[in-house]
TORBAKE-569563 format. One line per field, with one value per atom (N, C-alpha, C): residue number from 1; residue in one letter; chain; atom name; x negated, y negated, z. Coordinates in steps of 0.2 Angstrom, whole numbers, plus 5000, padded with zeros to 4 digits. Layout:
% TORBAKE-569563
seq = (NUM ...)
type = (a ...)
mol = (A ...)
atom = (CA ...)
x = (X ...)
y = (Y ...)
z = (Z ...)
//
This chain:
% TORBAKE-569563
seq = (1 1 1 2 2 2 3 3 3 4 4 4 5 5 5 6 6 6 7 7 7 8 8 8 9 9 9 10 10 10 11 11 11 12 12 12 13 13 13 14 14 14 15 15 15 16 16 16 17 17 17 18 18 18 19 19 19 20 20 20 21 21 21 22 22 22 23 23 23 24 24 24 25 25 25 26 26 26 27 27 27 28 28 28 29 29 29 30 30 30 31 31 31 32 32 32 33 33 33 34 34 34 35 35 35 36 36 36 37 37 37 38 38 38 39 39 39 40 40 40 41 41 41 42 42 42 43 43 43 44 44 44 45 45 45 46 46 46 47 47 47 48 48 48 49 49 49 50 50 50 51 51 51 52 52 52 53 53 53 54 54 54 55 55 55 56 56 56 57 57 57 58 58 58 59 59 59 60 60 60 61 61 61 62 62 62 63 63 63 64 64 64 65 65 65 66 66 66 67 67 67 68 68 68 69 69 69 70 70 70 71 71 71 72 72 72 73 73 73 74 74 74 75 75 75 76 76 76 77 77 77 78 78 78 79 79 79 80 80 80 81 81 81 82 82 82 83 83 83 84 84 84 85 85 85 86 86 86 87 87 87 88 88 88 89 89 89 90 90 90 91 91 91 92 92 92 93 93 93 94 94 94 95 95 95 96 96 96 97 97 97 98 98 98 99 99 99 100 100 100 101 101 101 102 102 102 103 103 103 104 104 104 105 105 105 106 106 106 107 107 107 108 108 108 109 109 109 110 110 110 111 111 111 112 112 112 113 113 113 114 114 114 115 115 115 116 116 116 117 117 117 118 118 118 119 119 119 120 120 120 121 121 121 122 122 122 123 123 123 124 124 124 125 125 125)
type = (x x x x x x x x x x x x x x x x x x x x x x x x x x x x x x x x x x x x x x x x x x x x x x x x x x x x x x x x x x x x x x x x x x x x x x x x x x x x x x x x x x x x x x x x x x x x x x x x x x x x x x x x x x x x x x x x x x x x x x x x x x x x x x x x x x x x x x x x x x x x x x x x x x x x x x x x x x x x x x x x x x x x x x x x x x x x x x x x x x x x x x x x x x x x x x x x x x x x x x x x x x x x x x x x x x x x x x x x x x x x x x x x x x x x x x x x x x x x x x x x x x x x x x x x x x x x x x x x x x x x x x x x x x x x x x x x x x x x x x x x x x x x x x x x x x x x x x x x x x x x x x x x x x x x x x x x x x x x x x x x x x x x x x x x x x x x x x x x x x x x x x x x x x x x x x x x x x x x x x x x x x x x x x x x x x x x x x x)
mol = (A A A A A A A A A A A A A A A A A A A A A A A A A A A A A A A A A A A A A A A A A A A A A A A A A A A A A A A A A A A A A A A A A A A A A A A A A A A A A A A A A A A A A A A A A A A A A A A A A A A A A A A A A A A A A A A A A A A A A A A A A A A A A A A A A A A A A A A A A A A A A A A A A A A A A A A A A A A A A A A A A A A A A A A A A A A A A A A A A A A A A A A A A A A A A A A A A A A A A A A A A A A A A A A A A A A A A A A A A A A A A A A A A A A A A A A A A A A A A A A A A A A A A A A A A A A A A A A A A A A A A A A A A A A A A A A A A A A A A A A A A A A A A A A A A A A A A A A A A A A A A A A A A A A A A A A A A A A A A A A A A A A A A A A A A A A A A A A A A A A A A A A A A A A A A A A A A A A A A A A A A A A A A A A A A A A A A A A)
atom = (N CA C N CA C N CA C N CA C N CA C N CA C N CA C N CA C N CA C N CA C N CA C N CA C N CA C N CA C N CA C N CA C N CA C N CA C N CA C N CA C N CA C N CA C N CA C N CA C N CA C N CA C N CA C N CA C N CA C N CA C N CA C N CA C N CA C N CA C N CA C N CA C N CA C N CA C N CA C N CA C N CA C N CA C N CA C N CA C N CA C N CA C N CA C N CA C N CA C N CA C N CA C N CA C N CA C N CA C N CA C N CA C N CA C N CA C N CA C N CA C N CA C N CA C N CA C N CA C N CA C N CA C N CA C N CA C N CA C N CA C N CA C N CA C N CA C N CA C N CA C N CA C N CA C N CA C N CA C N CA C N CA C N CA C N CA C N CA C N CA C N CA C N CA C N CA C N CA C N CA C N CA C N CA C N CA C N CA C N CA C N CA C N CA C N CA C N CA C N CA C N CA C N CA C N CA C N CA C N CA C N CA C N CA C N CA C N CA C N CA C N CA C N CA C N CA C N CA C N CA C N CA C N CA C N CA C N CA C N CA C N CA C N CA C N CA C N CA C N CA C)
x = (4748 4743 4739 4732 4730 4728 4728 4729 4720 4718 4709 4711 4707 4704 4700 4694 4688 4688 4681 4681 4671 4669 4664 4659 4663 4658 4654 4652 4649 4643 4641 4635 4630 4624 4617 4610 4606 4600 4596 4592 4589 4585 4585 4579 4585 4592 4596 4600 4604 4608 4615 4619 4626 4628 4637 4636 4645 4648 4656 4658 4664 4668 4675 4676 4684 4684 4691 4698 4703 4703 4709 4713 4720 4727 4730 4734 4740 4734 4736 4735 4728 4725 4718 4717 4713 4711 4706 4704 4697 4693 4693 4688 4689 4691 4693 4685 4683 4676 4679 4673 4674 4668 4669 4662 4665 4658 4656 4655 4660 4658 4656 4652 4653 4654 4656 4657 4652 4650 4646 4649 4648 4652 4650 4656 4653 4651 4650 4646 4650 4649 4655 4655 4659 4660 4653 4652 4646 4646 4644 4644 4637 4637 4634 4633 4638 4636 4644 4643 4647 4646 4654 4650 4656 4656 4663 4665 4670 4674 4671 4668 4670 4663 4657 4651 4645 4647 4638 4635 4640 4636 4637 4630 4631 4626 4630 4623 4624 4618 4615 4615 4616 4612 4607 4602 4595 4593 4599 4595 4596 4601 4601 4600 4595 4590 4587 4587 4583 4584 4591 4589 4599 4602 4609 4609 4614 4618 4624 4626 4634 4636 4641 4642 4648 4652 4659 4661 4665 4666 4673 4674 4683 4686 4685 4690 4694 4690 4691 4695 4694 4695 4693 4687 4683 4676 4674 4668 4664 4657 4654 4648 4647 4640 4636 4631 4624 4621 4622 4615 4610 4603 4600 4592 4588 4585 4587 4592 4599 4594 4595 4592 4597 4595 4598 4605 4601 4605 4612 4611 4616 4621 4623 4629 4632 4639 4646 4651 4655 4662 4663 4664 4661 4668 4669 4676 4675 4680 4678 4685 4683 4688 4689 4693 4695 4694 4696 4698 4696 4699 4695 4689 4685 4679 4677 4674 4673 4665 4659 4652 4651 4656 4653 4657 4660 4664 4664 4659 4660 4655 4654 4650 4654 4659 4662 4669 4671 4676 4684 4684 4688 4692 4687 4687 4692 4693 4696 4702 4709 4715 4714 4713 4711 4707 4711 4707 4707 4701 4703 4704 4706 4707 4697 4692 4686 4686 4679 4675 4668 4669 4663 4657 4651 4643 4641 4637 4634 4627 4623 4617 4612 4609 4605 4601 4595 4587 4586)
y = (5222 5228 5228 5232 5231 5241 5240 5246 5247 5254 5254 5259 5261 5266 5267 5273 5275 5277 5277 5282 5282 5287 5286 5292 5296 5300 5308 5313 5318 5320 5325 5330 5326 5325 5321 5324 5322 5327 5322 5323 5320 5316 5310 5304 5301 5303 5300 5295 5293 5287 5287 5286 5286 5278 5274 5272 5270 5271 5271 5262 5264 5256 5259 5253 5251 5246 5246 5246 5240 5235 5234 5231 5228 5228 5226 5220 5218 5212 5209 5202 5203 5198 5200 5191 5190 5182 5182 5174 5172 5176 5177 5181 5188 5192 5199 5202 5206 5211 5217 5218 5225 5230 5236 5240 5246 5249 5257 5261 5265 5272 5277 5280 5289 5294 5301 5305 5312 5315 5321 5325 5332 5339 5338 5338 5340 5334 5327 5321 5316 5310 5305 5302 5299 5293 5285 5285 5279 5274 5267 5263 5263 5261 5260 5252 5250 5243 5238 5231 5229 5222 5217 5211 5207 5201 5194 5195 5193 5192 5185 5181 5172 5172 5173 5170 5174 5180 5184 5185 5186 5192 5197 5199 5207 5210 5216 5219 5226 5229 5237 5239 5247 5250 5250 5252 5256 5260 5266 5271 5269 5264 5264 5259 5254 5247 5247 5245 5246 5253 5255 5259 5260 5256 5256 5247 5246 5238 5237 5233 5231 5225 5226 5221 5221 5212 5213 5209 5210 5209 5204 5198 5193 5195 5194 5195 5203 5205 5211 5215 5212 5214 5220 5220 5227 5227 5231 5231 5237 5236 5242 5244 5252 5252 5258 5252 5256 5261 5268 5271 5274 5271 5272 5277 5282 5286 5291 5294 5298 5303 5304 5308 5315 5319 5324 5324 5319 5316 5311 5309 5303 5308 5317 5319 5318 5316 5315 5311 5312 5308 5303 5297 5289 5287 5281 5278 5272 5267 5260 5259 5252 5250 5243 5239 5233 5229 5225 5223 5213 5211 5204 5205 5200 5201 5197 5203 5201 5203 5197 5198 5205 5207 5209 5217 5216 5225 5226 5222 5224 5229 5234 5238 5246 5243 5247 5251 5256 5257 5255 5252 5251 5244 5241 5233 5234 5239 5242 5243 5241 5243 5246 5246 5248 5252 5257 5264 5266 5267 5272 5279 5283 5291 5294 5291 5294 5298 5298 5299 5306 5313 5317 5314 5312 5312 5318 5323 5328 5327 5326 5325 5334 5334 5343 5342 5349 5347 5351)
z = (5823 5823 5816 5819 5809 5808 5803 5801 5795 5800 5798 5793 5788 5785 5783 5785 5784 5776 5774 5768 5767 5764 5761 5766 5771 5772 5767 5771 5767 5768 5764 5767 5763 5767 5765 5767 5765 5768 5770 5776 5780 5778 5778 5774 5768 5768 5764 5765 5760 5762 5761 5765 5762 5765 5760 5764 5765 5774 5775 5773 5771 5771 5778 5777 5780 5780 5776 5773 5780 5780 5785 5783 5783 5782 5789 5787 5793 5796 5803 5806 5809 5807 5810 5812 5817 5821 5820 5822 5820 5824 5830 5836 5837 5829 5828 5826 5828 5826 5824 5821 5817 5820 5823 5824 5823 5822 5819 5828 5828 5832 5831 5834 5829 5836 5836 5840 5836 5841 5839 5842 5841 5844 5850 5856 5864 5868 5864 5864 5865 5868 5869 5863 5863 5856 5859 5856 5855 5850 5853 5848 5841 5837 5831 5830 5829 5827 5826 5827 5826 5822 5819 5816 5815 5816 5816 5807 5809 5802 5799 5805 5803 5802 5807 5808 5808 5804 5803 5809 5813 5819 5818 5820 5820 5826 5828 5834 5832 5833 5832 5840 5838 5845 5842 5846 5847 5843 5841 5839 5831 5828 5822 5818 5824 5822 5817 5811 5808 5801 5805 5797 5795 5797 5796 5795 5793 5790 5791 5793 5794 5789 5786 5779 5781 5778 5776 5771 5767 5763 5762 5765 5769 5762 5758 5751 5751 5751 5750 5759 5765 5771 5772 5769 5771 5774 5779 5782 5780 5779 5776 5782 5783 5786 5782 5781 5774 5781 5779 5784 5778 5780 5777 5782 5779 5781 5787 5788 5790 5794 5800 5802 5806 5808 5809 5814 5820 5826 5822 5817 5814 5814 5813 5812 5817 5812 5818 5815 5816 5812 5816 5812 5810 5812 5815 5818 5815 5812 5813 5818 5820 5825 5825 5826 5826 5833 5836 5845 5845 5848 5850 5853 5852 5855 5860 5864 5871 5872 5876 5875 5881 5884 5888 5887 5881 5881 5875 5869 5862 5861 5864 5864 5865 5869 5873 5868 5868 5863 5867 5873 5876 5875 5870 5870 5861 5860 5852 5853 5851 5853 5844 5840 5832 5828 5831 5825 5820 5815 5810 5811 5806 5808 5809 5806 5806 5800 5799 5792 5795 5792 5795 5789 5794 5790 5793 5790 5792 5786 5792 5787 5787 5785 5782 5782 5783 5784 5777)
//
């Protein structure tokens, strides 16, 4: 099992930038992905982004194309996602998650048997 831990969230104002890490620990495979979920109040949990440990894939949603980054760091066993110009919709508390990668459920949070505890971003006008 591997063991996530978030950190880096916090209150930003809209048009700003913060940016999460996670931390992983314990047995991880070649075809192990790492993606970013977030949950909002009331809201389902939703994907953000994900990215291979081995070969510099990465995929975005939609809504945070172009203004989020997914990075990782193999030395270090840690993944980072840069959000940069933070809009008011980005509040919610940030998950990363672990799982083997499947083309057809890395999207999915079903496809993660590996959780972090979650980080609140709360961004402000």
């Amino acid at each position: 099992q591997v063991q996530l831990v978030e950190s880096g969230g916090g209150l930003v104002q809209a048009g700003g930038s913060l940016r999460l890490s996670c931390a992983a620990s314990g047995r991880t495979f070649s075809n192990y992905i790492m993606g970013w979920f977030r949950q909002a109040p009331g809201k389902e949990r939703e994907f953000v982004a994900a990215i291979n440990w081995g070969g510099g894939w990465s995929y975005y949603a939609d809504s945070v194309k172009g203004r989020f980054t997914i990075s990782r760091d193999n030395a270090k066993n840690t993944v980072y996602l840069q959000m940069n110009s933070l809009k008011l919709e980005d509040t919610a508390v940030y998950y990363c998650a672990g799982g083997i990668y499947s083309s057809k459920l890395y999207k999915s949070s079903s496809m993660y048997p590996d959780w972090g505890q979650g980080t609140q971003v709360t961004v402000s006008s």
